[in-house]
Backbone bond lengths (Angstrom), bond angles and torsions (degrees), N, CA, C in turn:
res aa  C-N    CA-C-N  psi(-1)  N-CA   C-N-CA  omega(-1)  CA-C   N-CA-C  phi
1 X - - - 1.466 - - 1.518 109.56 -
2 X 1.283 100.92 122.08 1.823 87.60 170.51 1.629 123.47 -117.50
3 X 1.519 90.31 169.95 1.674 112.26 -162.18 1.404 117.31 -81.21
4 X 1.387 114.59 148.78 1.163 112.49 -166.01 2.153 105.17 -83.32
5 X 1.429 99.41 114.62 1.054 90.62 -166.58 2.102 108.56 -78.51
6 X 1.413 107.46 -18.63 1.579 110.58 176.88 0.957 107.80 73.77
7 X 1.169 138.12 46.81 1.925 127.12 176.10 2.016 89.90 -94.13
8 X 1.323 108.04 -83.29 1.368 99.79 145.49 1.420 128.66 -150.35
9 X 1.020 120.84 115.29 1.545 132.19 -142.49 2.089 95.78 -107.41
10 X 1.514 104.52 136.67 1.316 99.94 176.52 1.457 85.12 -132.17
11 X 1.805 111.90 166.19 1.496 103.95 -174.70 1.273 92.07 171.38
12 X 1.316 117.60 -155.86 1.835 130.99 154.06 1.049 101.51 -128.56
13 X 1.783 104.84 159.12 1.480 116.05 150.57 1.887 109.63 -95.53
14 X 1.479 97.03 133.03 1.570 105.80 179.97 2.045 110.44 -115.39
15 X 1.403 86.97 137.08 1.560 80.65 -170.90 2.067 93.03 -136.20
16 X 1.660 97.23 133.93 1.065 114.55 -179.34 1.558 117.69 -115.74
17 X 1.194 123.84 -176.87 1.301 130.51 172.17 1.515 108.43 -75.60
18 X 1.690 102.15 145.10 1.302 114.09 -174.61 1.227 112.48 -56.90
19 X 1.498 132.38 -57.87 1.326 135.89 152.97 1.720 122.93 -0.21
20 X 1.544 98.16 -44.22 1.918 104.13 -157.62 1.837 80.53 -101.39
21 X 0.923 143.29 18.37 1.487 137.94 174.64 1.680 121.20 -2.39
22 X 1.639 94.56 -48.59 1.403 122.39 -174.21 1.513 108.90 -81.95
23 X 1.246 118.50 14.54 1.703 92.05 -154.65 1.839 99.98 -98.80
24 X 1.376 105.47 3.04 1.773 108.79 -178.50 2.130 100.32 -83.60
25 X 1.369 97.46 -6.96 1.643 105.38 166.04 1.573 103.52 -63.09
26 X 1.444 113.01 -52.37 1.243 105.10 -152.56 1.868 102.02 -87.91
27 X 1.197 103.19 -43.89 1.409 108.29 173.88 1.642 127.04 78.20
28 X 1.637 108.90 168.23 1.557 99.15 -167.22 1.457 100.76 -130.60
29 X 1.507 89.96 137.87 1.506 99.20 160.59 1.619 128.16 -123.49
30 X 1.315 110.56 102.52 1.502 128.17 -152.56 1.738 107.44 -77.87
31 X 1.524 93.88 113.07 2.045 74.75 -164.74 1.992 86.36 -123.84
32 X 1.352 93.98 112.34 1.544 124.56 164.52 1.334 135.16 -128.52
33 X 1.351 124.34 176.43 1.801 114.71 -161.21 1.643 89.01 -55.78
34 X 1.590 112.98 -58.37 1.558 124.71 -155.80 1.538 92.46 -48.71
35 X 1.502 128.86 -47.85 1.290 122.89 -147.43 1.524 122.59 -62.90
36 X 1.505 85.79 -30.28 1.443 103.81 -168.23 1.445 119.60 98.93
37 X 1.479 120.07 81.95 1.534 102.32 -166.49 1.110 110.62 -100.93
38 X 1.646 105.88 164.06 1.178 106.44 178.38 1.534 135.90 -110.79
39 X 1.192 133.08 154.49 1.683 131.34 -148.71 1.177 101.00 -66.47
40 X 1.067 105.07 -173.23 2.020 129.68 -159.80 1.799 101.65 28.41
41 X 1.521 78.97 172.81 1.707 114.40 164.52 1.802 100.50 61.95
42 X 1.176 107.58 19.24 1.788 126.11 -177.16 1.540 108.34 -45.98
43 X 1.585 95.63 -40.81 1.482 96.16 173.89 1.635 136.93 -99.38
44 X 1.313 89.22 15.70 1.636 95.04 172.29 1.734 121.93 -73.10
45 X 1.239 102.91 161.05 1.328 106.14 -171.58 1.615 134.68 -55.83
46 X 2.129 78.10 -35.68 1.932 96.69 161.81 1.242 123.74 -47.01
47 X 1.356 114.34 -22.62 1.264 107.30 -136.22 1.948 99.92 -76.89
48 X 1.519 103.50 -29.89 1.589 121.76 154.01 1.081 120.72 -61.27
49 X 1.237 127.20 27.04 1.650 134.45 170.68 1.427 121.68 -159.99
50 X 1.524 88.81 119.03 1.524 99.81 -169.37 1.098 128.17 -64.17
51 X 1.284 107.16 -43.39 1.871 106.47 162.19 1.298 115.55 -57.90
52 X 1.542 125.49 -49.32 1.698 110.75 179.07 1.625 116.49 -35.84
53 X 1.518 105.22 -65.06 0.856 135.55 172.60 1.520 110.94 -27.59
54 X 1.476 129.48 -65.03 1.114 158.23 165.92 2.363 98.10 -33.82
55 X 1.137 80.66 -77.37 1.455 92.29 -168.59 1.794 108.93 -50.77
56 X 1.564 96.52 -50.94 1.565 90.55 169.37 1.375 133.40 -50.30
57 X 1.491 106.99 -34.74 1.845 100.62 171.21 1.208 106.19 -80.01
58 X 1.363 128.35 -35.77 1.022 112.10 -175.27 1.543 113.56 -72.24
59 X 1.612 138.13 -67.89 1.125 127.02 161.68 1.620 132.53 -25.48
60 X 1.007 100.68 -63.12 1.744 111.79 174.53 1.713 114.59 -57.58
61 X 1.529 110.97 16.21 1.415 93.76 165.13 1.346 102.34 -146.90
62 X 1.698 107.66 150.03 1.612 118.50 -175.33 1.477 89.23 -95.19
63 X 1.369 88.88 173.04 1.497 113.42 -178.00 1.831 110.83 -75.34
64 X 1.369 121.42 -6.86 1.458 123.16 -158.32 1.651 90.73 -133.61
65 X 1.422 116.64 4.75 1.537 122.78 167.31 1.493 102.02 -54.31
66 X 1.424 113.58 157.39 1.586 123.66 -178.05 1.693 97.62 -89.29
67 X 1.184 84.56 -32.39 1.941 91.01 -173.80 1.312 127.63 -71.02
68 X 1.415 140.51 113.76 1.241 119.09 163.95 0.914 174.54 -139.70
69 X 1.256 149.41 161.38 1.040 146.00 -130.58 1.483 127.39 -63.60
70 X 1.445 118.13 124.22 1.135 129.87 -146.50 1.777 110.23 -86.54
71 X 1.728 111.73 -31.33 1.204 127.56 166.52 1.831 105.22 -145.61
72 X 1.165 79.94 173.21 1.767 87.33 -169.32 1.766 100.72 -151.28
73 X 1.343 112.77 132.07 1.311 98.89 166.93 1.878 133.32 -87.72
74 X 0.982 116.24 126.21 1.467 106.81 -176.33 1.970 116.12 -107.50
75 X 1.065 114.13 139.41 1.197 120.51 -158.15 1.734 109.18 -90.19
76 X 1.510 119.76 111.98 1.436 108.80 -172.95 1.563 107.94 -99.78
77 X 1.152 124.06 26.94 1.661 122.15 174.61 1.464 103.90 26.91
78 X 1.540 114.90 68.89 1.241 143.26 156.68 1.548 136.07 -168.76
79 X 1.170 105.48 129.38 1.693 120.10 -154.99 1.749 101.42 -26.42
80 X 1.416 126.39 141.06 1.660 121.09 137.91 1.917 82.87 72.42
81 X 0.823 129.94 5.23 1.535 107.21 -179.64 1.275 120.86 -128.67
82 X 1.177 150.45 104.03 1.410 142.51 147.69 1.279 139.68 -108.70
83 X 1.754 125.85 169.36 1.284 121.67 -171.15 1.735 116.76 -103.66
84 X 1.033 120.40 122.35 1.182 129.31 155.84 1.423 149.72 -47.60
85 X 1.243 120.28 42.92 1.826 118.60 -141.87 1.661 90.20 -63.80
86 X 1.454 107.92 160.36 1.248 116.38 -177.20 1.173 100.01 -129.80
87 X 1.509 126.10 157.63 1.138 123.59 157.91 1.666 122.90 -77.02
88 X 1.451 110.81 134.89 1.720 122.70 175.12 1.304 116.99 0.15
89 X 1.417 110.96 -65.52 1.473 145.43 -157.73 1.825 85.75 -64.48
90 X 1.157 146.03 -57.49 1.216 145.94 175.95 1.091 129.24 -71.01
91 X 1.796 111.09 118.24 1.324 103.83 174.16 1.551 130.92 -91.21
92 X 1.356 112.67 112.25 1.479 99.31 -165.59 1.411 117.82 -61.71
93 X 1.652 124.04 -37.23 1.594 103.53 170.53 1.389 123.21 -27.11
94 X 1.774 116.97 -59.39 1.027 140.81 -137.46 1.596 90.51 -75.90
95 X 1.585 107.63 -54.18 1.390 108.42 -165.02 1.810 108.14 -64.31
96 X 1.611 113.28 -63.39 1.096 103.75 -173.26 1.652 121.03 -42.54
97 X 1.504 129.07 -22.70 1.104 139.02 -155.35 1.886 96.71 -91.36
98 X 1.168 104.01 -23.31 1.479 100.90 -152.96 1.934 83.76 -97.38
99 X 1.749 120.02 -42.13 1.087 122.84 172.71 1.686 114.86 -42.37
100 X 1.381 111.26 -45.38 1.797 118.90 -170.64 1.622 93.60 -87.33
101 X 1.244 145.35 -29.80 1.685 135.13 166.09 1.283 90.37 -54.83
102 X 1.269 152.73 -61.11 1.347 136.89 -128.81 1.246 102.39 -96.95
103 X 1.721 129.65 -25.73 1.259 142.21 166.04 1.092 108.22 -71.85
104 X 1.354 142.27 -58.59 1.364 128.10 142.78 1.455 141.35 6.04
105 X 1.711 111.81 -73.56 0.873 114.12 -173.70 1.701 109.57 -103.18
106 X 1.255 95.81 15.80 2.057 104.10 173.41 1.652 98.50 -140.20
107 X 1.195 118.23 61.67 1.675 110.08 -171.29 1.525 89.87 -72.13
108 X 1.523 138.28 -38.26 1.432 126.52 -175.08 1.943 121.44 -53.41
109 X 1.592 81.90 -8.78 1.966 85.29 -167.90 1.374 98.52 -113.52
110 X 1.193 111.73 80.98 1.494 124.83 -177.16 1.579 117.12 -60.25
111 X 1.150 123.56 136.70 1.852 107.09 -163.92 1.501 80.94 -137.90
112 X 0.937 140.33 -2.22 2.011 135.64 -179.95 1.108 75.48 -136.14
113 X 1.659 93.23 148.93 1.874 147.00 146.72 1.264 131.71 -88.45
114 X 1.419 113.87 -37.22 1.304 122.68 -143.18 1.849 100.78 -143.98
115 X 1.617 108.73 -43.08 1.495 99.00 179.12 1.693 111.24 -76.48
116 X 1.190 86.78 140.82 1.715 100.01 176.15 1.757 84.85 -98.94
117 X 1.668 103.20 -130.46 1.232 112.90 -165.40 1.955 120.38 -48.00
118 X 1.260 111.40 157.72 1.952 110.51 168.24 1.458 97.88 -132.46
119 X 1.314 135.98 117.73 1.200 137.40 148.00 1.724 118.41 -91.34
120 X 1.587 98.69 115.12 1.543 81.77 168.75 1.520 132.28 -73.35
121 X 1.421 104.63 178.58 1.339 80.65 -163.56 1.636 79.09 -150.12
122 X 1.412 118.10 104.84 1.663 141.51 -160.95 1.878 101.47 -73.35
123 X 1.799 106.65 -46.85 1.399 78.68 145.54 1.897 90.64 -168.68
124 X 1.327 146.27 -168.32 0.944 149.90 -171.84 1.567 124.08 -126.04
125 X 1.141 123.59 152.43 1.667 124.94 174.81 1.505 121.78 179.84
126 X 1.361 105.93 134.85 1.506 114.85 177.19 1.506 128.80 -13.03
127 X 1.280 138.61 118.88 1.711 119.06 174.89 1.231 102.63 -88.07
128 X 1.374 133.73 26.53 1.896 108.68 179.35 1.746 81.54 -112.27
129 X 1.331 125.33 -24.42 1.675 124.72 -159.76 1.999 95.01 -111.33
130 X 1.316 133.52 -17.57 1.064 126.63 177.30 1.713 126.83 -69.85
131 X 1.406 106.68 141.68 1.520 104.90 -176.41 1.390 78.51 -123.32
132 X 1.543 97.77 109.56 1.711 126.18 166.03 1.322 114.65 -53.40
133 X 1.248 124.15 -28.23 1.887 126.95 -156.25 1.944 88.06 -92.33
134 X 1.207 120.98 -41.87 0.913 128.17 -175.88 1.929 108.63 -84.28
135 X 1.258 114.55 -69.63 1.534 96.31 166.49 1.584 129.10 -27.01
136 X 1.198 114.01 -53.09 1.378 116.19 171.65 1.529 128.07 -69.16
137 X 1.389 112.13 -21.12 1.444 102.83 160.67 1.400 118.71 -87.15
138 X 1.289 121.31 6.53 1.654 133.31 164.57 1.304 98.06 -69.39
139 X 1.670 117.38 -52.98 1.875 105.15 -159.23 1.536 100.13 -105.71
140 X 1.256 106.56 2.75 2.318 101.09 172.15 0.950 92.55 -90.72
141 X 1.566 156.55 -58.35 0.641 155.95 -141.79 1.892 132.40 -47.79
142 X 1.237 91.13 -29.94 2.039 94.20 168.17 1.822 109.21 -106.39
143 X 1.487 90.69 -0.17 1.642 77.30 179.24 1.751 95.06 -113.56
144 X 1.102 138.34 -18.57 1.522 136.41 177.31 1.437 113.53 -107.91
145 X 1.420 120.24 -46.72 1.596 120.37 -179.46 1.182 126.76 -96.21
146 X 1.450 116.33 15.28 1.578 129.44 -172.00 1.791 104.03 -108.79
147 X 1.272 125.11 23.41 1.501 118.53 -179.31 1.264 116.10 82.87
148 X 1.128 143.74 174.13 1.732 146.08 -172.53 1.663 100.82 107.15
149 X 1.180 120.44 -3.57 1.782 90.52 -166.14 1.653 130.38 101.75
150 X 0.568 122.38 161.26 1.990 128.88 -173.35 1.767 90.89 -75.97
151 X 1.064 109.07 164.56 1.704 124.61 -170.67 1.299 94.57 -168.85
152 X 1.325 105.36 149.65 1.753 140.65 171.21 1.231 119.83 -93.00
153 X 1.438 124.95 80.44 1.395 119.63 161.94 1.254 145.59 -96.77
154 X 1.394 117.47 176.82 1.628 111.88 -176.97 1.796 95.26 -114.25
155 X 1.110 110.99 -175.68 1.715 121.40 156.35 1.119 109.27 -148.96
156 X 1.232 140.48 127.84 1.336 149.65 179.62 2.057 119.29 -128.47
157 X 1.390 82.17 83.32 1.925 94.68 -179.81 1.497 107.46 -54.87
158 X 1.209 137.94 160.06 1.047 151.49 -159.73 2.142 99.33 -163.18
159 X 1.255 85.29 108.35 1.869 75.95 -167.88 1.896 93.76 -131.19
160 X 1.648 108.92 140.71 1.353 115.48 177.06 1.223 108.23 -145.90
161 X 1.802 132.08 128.52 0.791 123.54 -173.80 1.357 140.80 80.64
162 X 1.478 112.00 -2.27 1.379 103.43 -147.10 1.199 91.41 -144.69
163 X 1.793 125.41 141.80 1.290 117.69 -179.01 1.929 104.61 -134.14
164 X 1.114 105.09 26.43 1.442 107.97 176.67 2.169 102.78 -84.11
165 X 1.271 98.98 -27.40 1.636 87.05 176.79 1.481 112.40 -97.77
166 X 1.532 103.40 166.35 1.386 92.54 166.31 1.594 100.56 -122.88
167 X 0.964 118.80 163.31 2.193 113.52 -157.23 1.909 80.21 -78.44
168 X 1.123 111.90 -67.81 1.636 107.35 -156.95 1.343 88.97 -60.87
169 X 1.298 177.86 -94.87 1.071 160.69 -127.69 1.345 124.47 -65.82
170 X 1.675 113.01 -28.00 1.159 111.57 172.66 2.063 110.06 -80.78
171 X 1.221 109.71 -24.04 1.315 118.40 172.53 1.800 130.04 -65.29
172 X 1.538 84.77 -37.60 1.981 104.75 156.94 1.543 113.03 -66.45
173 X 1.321 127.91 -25.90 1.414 114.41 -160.42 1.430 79.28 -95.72
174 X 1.397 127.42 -58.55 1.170 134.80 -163.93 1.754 114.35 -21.78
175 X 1.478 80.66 -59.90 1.715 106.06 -159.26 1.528 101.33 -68.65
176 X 1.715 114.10 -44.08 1.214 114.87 158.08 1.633 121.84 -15.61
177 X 1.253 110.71 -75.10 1.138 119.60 -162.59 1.755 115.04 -71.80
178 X 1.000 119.67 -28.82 1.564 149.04 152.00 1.662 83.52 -32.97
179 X 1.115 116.31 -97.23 1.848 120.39 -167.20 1.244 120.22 118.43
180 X 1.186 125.62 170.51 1.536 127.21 -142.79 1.878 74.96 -95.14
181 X 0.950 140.54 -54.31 1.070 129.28 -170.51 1.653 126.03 -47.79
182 X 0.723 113.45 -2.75 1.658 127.13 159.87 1.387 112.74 -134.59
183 X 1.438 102.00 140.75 1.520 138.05 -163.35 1.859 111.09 -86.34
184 X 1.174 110.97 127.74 1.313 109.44 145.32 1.345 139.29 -33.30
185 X 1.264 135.91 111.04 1.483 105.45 164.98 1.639 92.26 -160.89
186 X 1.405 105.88 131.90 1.958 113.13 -166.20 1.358 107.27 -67.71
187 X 1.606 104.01 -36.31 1.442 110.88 -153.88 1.398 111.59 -120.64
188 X 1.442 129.16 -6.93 0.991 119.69 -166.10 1.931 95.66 -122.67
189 X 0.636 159.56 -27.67 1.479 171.36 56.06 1.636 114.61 137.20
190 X 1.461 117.19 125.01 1.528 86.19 -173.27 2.139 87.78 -90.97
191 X 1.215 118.11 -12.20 1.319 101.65 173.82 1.430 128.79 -160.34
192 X 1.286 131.77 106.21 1.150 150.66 -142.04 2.011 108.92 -82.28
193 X 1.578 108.03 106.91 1.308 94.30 -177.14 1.911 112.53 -90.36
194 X 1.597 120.26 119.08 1.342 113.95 -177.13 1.758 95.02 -89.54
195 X 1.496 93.36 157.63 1.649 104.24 -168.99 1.601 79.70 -153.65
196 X 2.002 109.00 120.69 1.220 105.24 171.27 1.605 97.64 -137.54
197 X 1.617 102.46 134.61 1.085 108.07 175.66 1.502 120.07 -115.53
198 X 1.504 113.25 120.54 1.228 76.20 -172.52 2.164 98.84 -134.83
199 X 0.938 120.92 132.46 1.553 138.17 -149.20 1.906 114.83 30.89
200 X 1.364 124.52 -89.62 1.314 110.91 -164.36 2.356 97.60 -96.47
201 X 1.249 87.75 9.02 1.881 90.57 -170.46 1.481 95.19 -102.62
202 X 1.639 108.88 167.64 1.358 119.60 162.04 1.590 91.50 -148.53
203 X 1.531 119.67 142.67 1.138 122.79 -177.59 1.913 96.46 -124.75
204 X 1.188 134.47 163.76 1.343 135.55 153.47 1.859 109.38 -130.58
205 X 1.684 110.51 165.49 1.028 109.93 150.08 1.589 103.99 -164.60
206 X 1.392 123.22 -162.15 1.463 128.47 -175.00 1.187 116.25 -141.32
207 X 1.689 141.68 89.45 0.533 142.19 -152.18 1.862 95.69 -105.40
208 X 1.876 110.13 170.02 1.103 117.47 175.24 1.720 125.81 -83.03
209 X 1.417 125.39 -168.75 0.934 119.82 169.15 1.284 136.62 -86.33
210 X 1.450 119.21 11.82 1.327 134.29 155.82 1.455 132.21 -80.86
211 X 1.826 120.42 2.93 0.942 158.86 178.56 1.815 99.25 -28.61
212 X 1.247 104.71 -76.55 1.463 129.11 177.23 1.916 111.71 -56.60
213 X 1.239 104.13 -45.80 1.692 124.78 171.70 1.736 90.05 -47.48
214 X 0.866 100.62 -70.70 1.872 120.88 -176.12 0.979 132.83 -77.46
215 X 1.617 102.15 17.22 1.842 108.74 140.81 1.434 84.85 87.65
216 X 1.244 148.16 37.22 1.648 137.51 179.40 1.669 111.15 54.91
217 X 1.193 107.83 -2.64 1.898 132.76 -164.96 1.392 99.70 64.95
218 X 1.477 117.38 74.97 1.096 123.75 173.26 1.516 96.20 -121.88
219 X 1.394 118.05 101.81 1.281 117.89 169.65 1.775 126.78 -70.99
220 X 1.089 108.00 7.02 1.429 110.49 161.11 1.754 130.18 -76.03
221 X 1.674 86.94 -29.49 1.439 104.83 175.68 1.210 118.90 -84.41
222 X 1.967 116.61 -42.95 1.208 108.82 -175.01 1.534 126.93 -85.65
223 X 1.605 104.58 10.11 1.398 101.45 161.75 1.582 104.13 -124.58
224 X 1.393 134.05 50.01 0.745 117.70 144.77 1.989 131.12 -92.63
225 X 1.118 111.56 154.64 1.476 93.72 -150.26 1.655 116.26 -72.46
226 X 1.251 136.92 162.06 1.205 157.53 173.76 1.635 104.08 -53.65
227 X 1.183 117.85 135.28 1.565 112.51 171.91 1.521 126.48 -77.69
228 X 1.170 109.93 132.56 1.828 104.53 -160.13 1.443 91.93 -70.89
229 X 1.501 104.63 151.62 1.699 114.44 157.44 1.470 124.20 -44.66
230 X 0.894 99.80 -3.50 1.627 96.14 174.72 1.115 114.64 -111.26
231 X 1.780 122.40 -8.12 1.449 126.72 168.30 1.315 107.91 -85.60
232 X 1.665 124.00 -33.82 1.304 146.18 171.99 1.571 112.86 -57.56
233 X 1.125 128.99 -53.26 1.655 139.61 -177.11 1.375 113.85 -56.43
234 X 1.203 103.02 130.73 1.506 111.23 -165.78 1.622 102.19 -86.15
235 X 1.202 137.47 133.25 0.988 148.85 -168.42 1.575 117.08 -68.47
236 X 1.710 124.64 135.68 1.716 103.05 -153.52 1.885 103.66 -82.28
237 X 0.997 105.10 131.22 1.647 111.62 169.59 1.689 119.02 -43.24
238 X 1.506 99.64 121.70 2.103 120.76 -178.77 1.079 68.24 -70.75
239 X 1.673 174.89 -103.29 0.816 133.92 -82.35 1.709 114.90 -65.81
């Protein structure tokens, strides 16, 4: 399993059931348009499962392979949670977002077992050596300072382990840098910044306004199934 070395690392954080503890052993290899997939075996059964999928790139390649590796699993020595490094070439906003639309709109074609939530994670870095005011204008920066107009956002910290931040302070600098030219708004948002910290890491990214539509991109939820009309139907009144 390897370590997160932090030079600058982009990826997700994936979090499973306590039960599957082990399952960042086996690992995922996520093969979509964004991902970049790769040829043959198109029609195998894996190919509808993200962990197979997952484990095969990751397993199926040595370290002295010419090929490479598209994700990698990295081990955060903390319960239900691990990191996903991705390769450059992949954008994890894009992918995780496009992975939870497709679960969405096919919740019957289940492609995970075991992952619950995916946060991307645009890119990662130390909290004892990070300057937050500056990290965050690295990842706002094409969605707030690149032109389009004023926007409505939320921020939603996500903190584990870790007592170097404090949430309302990290939410003031945040927003800081965001700018008076875009508005607050929790619930109505055209774009939601996630900030997860979790012991000596801090990861960010920016997700859209389908955030909430898309289950927080918790694929445990968005394929779980719809309640039949007959669980739905209100039962006829003894009166």
């Amino acid at each position: 399993m390897a370590k997160l070395a932090l030079k600058v690392e982009i990826g997700e954080f994936l979090s499973v059931p306590l039960y599957e503890r082990n399952f960042d052993q086996e690992d995922v290899s996520i093969e979509t348009p964004d991902a970049g997939g790769q040829d043959g075996d198109s029609g195998s059964e894996d190919e509808d499962d993200i962990e197979a999928q997952i484990r095969k790139e990751v397993a199926g390649l040595k370290p002295s392979s010419a090929k490479p590796r598209q994700f990698q699993a990295i081990r955060l020595d903390i319960p239900c949670v691990s990191f996903i490094r991705f390769d450059k070439s992949i954008d994890p906003e894009k992918l995780v977002h496009q992975i939870c639309v497709d679960a969405h709109a096919n919740p019957d074609r289940k492609r995970s077992r075991y992952i619950q939530r995916m946060t991307p994670v645009k890119s990662i870095r130390k909290t004892l050596s990070v300057d937050l005011e500056a990290f965050a204008r690295e990842i706002l920066k094409p969605h707030f300072h690149s032109g389009g107009g004023p926007k409505k956002f939320a921020i939603r910290p996500a903190m584990r382990s870790n007592q170097k931040f404090d949430r309302d302070n990290l939410i003031k600098t945040i927003a800081s840098v965001v700018g008076p030219e875009h508005s607050v708004d929790l619930k109505n948002y055209d774009l939601i910044i996630l900030v997860d910290i979790i012991k000596n890491v801090i990861g960010m990214s920016v997700a859209g306004s389908d955030y909430e539509k898309l289950k927080r991109y918790n694929l445990a939820e968005l394929y779980k199934p719809a309640p039949s009309s007959q669980e739905v139907e209100p039962k006829p009144s003894t009166d």
